[in-house]
GUDRENTOR-251347 format. One record per residue (C-alpha): residue number from 1; z, x negated, y. Coordinates in pm, 1 decimal, padded with zeros to 6 digits. Layout:
residues N
[NUM, [Z, X, Y]] ...
***
This chain:
residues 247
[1, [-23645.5, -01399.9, 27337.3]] [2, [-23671.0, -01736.7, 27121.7]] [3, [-23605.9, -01949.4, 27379.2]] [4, [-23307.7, -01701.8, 27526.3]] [5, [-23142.3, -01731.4, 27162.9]] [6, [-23178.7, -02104.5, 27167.5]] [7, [-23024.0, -02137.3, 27519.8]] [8, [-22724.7, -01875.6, 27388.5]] [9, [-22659.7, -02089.7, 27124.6]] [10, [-22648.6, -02413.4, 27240.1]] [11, [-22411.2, -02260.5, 27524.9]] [12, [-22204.0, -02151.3, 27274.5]] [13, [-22198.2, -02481.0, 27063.9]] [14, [-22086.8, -02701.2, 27422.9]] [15, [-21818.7, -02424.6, 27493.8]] [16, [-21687.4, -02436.8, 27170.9]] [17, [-21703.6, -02868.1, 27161.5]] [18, [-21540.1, -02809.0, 27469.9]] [19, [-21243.0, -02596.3, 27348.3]] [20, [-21208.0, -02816.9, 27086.9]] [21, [-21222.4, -03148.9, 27250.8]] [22, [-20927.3, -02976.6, 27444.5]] [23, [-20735.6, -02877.0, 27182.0]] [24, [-20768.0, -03215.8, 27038.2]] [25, [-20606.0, -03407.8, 27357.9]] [26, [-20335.7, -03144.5, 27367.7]] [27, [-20241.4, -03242.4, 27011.7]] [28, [-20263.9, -03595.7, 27112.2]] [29, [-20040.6, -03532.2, 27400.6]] [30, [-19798.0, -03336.5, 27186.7]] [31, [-19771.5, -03610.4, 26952.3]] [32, [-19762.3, -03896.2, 27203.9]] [33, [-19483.2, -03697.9, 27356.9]] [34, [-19281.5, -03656.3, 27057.8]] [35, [-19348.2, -03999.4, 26920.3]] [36, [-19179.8, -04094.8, 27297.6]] [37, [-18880.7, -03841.1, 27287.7]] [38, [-18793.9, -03965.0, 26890.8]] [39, [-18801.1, -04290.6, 27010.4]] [40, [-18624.7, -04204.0, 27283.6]] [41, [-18338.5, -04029.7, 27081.6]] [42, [-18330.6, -04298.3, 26802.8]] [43, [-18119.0, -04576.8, 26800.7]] [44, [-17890.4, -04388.1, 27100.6]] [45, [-18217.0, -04526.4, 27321.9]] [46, [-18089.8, -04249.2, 27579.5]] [47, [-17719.0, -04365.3, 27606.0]] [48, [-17878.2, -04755.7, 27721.2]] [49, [-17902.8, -04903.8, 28048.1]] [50, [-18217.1, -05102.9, 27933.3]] [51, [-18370.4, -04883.1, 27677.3]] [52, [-18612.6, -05197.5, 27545.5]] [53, [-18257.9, -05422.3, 27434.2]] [54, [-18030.7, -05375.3, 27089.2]] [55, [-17676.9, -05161.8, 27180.0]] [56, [-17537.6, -05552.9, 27198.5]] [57, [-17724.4, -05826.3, 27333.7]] [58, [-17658.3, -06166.0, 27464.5]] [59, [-17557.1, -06185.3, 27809.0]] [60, [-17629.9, -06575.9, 27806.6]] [61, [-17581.1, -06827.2, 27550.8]] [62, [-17536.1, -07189.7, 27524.8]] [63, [-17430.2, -07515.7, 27335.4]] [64, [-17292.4, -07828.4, 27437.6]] [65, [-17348.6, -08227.7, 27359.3]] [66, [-17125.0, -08103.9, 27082.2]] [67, [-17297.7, -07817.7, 26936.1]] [68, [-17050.9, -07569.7, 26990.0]] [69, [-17247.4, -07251.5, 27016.1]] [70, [-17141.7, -06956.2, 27287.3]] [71, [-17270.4, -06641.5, 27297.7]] [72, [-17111.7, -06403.1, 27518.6]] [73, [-17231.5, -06060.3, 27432.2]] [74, [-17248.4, -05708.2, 27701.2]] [75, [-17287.9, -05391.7, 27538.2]] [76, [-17576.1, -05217.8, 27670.1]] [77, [-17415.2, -04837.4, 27723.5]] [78, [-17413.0, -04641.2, 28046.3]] [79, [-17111.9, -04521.3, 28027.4]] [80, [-16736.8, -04605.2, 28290.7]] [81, [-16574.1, -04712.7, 27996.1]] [82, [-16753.0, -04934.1, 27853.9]] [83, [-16885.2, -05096.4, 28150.6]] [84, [-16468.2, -05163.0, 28225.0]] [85, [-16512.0, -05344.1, 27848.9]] [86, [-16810.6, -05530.8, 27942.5]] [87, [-16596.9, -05645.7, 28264.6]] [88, [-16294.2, -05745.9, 28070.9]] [89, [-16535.9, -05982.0, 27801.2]] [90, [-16706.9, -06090.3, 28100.0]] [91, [-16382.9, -06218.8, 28275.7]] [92, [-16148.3, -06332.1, 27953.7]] [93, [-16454.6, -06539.6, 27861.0]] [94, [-16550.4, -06658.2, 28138.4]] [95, [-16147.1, -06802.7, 28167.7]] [96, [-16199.4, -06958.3, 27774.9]] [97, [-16559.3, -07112.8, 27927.0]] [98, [-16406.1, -07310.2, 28171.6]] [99, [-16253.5, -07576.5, 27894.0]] [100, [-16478.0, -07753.5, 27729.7]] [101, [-16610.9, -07723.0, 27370.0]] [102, [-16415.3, -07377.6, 27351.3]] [103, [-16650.5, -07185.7, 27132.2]] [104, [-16746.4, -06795.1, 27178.7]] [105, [-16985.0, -06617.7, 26864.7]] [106, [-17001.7, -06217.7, 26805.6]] [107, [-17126.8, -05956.2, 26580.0]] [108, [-17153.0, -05574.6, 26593.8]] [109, [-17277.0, -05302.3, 26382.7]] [110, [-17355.0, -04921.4, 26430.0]] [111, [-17171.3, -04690.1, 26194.9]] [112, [-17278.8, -04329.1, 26254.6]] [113, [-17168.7, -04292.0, 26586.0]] [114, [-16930.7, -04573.9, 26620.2]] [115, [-17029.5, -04927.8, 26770.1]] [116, [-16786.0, -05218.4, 26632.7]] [117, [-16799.8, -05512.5, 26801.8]] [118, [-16616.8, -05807.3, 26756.4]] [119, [-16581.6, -06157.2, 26923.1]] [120, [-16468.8, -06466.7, 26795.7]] [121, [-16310.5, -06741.7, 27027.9]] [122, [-16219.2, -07066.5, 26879.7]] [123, [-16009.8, -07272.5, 27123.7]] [124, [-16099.9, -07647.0, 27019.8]] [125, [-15883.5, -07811.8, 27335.1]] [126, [-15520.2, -07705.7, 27136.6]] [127, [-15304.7, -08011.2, 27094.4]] [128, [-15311.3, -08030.7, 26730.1]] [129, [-15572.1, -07777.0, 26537.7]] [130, [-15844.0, -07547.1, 26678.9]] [131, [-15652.4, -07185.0, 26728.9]] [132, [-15896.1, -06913.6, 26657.7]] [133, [-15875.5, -06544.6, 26772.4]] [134, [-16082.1, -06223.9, 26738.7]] [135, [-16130.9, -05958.7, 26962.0]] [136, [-16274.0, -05611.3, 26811.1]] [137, [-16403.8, -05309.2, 26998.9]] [138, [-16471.3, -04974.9, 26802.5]] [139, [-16623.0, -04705.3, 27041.8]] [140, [-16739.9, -04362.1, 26947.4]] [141, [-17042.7, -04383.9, 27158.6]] [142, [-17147.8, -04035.0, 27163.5]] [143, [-16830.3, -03940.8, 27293.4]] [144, [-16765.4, -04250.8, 27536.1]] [145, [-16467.1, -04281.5, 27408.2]] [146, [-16274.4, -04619.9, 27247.4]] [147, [-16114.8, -04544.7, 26896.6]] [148, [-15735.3, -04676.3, 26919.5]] [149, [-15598.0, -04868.1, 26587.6]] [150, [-15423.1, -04518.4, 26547.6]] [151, [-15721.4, -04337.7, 26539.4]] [152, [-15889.5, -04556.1, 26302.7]] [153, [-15597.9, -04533.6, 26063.0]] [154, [-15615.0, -04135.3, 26080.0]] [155, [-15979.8, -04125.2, 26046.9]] [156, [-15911.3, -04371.3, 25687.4]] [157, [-15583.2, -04216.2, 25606.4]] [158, [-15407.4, -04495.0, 25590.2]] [159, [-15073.0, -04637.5, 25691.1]] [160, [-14992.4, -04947.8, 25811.7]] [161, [-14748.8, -04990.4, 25571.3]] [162, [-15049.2, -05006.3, 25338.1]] [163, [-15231.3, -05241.5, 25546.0]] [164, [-14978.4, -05473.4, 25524.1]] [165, [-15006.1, -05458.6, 25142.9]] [166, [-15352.9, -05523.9, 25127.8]] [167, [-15327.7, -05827.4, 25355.4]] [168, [-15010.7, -05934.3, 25184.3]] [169, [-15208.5, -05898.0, 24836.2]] [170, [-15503.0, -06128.3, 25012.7]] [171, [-15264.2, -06411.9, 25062.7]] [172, [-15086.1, -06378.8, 24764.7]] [173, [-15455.8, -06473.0, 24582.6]] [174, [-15546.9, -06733.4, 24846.6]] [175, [-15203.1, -06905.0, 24748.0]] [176, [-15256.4, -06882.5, 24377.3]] [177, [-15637.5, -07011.8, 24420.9]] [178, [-15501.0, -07343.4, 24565.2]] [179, [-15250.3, -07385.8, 24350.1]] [180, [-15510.7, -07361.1, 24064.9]] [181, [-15725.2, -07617.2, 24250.6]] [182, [-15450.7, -07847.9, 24310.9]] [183, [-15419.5, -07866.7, 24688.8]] [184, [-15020.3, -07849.0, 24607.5]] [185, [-14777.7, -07711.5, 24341.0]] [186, [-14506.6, -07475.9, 24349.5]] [187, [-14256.2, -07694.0, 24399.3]] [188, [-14384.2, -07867.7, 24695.6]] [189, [-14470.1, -07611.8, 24861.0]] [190, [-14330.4, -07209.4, 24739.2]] [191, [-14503.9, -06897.6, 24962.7]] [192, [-14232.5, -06898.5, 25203.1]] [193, [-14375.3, -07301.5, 25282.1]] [194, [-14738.3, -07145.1, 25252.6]] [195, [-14738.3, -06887.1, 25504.6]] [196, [-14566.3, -07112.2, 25736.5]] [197, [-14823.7, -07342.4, 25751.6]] [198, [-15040.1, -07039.1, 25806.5]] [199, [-14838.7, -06903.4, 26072.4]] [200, [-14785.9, -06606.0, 25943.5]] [201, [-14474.5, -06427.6, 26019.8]] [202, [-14553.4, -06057.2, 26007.0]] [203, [-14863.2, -05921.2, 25843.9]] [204, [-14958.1, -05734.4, 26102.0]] [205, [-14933.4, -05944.4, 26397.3]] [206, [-15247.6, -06055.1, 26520.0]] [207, [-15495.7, -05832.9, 26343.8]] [208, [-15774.9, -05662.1, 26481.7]] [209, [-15951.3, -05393.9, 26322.1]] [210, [-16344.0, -05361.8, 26251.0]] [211, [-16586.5, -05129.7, 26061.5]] [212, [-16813.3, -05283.1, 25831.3]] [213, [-17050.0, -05100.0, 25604.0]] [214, [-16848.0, -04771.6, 25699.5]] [215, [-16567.2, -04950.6, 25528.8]] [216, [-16230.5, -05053.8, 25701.9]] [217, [-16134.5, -05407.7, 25734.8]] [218, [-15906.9, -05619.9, 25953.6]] [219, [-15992.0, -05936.6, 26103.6]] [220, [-15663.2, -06109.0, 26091.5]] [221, [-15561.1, -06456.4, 26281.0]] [222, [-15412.1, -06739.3, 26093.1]] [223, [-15410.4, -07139.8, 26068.1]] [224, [-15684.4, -07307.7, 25820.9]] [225, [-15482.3, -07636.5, 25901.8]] [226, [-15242.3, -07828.8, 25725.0]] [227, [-15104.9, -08167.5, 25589.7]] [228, [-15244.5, -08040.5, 25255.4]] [229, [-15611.0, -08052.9, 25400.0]] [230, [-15698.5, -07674.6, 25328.3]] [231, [-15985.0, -07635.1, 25608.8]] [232, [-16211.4, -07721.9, 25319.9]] [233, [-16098.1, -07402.9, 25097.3]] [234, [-16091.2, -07139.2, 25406.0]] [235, [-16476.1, -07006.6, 25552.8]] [236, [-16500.0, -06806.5, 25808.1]] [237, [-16493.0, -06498.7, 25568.4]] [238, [-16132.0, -06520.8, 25480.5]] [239, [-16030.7, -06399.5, 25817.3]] [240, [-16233.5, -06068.4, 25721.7]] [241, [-16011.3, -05838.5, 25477.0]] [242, [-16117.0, -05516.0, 25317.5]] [243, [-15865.9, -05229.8, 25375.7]] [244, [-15957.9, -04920.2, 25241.7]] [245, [-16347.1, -04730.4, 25168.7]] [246, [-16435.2, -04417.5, 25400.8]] [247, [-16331.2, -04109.0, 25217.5]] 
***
């Protein structure tokens, strides 16, 4: 009977190692599975057509004898729209390539659900001054859908009337600044004389809008260049202007 209790027991004690080695694997397999769906959800991992690269990546980039950098970026979404974005950067660049020294640079952030990207293309073969223009791209990537300059201004309540206040107001303190550091005076050269040499004659020509920090700005296009040698005051920062903070 001794030995029939012993044999029970230790029965008993491999069954139940057994169930629990078991249970243990299915817990590991649970968690291995959720680890791998998480992962799969974050970051919008599912929306990507290669799951391992950032929402924007560099297609190819490059520099010259010169050092002029170009990175032309793709945005990695399966989706018909934005592969008929990725098309359109793909061609305009590859157009602004084709002269030498042009130079092509990007950035892009992920605000909730919308992807801003935007692309900087500095011309350097103009006949007098490098021209520079931006290119922005705000996409509600959940949705698949790309946000129109109206839409942005009715998701910020804003008008463009405003806009044109705020950019207005930036120029306005740019002028004053280099009066104060002597690049001209007043009399040389009033604002009328200053925004011509900036090219400026509408606010809101040539401005593309961006979201940064869930804030809305506007990169806006203008000349860094003239007689008074003002490419030293500008950076590349000026062209970014703060609108208006999400409500």
């Amino acid at each position: 009977m001794t030995n029939n209790k012993k044999n029970n027991s230790l029965l008993s004690d491999l069954f139940y190692n057994k169930q629990m080695i078991i249970y243990l694997l299915i817990c590991i397999l649970i968690t291995l599975l959720l680890i791998a769906f998480n992962y799969y959800r974050s970051d919008y991992n599912y929306l990507k057509k290669k799951i391992y690269k950032p929402l924007v990546y560099t297609k190819y980039k490059k520099s010259n004898n010169k050092e002029v950098l170009v990175q032309v970026p793709t945005i990695n979404i399966r989706n018909k729209i934005v592969e008929k974005i990725n098309n359109e950067i793909a061609s305009d660049l590859e157009k602004f390539l084709k002269k030498d020294n042009n130079k092509v640079t990007y950035e892009w952030e992920l605000n909730g659900k919308v992807l801003s990207l935007v692309i900087e293309k500095v011309d350097n073969n103009t006949l007098y001054t490098p021209e520079i223009k931006f290119k922005t791209y705000n996409i509600n990537i959940e949705e698949g859908v790309i946000l129109s300059d109206s839409d942005l201004l009715n998701i910020y309540s804003i008008s463009r009337e405003e806009i044109s206040k705020k950019i207005e107001s930036q120029f306005m303190d740019h002028y004053k600044k280099e009066l104060d550091e002597g690049y001209f005076d007043e009399h040389e050269c009033n604002y009328e004389c200053y925004l011509g040499w900036r090219n400026i004659d509408n606010y809101l020509d040539n401005v593309e809008y961006y979201i940064h920090d869930k804030n809305l700005y506007v990169y806006k296009e203008f000349s860094v260049y003239s007689v008074y040698g003002e490419e030293r005051y500008f950076t590349d920062d000026d062209f970014l202007i703060f609108i208006t903070e999400k409500e």
